[in-house]
Backbone as numpy.savetxt, mean C-alpha at the origin, in Angstrom:
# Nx Ny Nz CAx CAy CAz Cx Cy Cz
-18.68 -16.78 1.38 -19.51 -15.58 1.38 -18.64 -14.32 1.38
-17.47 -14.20 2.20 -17.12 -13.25 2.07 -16.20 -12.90 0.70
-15.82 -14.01 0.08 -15.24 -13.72 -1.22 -15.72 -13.30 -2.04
-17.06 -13.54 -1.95 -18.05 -13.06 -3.12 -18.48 -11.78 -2.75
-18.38 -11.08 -1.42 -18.73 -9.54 -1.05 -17.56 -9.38 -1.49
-16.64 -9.51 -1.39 -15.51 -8.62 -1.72 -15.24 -8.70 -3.29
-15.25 -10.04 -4.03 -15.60 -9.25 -5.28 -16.45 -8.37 -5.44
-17.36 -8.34 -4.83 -18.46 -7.31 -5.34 -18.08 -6.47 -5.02
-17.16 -5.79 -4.24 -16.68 -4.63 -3.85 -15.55 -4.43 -5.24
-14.67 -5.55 -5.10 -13.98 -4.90 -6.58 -14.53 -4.76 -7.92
-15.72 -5.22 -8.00 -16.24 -4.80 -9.35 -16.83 -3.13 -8.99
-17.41 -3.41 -7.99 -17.91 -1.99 -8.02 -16.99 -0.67 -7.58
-15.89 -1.33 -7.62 -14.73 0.19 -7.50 -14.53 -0.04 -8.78
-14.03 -1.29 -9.51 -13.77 -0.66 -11.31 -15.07 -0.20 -12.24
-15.87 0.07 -11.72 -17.20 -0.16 -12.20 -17.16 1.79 -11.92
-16.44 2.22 -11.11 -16.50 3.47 -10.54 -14.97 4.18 -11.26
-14.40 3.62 -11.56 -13.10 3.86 -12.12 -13.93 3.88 -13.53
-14.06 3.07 -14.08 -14.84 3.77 -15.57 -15.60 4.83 -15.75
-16.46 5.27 -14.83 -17.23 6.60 -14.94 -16.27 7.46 -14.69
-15.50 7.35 -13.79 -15.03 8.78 -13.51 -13.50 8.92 -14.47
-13.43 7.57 -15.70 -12.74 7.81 -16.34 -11.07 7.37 -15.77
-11.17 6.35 -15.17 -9.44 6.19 -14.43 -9.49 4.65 -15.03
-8.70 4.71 -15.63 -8.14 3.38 -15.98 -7.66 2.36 -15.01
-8.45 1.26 -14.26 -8.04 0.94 -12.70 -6.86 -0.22 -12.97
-6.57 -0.60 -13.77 -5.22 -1.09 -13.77 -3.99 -0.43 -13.75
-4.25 1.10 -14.34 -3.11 1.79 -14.57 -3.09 2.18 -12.60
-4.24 3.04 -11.87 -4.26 2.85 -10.53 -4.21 2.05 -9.82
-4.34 0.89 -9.73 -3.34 -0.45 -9.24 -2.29 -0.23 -9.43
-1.55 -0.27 -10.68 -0.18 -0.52 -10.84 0.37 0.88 -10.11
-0.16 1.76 -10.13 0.66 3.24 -9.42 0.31 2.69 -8.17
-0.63 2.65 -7.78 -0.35 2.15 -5.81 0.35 1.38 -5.15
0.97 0.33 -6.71 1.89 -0.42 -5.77 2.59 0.17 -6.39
3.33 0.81 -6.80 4.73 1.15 -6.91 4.69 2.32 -5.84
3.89 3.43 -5.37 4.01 3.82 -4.25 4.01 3.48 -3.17
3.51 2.01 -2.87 3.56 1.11 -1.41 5.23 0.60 -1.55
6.02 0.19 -2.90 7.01 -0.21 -2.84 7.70 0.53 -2.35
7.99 1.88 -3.32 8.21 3.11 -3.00 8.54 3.57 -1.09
7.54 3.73 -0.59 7.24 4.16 0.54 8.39 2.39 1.51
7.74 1.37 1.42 8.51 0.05 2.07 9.79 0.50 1.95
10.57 0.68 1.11 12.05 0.77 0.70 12.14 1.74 1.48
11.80 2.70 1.43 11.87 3.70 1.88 12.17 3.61 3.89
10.94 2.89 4.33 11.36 1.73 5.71 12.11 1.10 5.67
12.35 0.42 4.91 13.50 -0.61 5.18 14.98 0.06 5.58
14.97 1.04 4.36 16.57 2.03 4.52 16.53 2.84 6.11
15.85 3.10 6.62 15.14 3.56 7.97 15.69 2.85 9.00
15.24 1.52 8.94 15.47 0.70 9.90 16.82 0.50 9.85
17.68 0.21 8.65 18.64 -0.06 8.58 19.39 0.73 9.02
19.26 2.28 8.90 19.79 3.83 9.65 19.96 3.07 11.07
19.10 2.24 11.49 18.49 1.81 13.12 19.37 0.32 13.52
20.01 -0.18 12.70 20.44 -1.56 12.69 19.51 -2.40 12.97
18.53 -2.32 11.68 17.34 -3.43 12.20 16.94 -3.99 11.27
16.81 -5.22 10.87 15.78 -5.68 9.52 14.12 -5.36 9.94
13.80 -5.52 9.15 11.93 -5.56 9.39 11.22 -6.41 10.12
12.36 -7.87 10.07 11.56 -8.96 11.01 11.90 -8.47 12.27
13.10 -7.68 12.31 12.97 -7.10 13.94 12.60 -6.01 14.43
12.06 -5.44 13.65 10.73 -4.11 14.30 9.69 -4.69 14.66
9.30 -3.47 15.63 7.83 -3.96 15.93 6.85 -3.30 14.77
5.69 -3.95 14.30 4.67 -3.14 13.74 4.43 -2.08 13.86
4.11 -1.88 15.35 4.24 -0.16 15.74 5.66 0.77 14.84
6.45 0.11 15.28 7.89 0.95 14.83 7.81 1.03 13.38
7.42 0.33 12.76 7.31 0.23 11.65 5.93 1.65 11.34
4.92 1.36 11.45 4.06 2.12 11.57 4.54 3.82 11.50
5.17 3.85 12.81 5.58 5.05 12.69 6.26 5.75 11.80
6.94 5.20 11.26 8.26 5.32 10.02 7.34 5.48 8.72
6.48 4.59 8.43 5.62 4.73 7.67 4.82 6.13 7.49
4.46 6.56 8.64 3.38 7.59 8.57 4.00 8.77 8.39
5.48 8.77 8.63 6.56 10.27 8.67 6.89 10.48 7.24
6.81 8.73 6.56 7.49 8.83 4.94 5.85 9.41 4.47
5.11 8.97 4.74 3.90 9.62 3.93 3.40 11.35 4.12
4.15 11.68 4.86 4.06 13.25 4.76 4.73 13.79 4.08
């Protein structure tokens, strides 16, 4: 059941991407290259910190995250 709500949720965001004219593959593909973008961006962070990612906490991570997105 819930797979089938959630397709229905992704049809009806590309379904919303055609009216308003956005090509939703081309916006997929840009969101992840800004999530990559932004990760790397943590990772080099942590590493400033002597840390891989498996040894942050979520939180720490989190935070780092929310400073690169400003």
């Amino acid at each position: 059941r819930v797979k089938e709500e959630y397709g229905d949720l992704l049809f009806a965001c590309v379904n919303l991407a055609r009216h308003i004219g956005v090509d939703p593959e081309d916006a997929l593909r840009r969101a992840n290259q800004k999530f990559i973008r932004r990760f790397r961006r943590v990772e080099k962070e942590l590493i400033k910190r002597g840390k891989k990612p498996q040894d942050a906490t979520l939180r720490e991570m989190d935070r780092i995250w929310n400073r690169i997105k400003k």
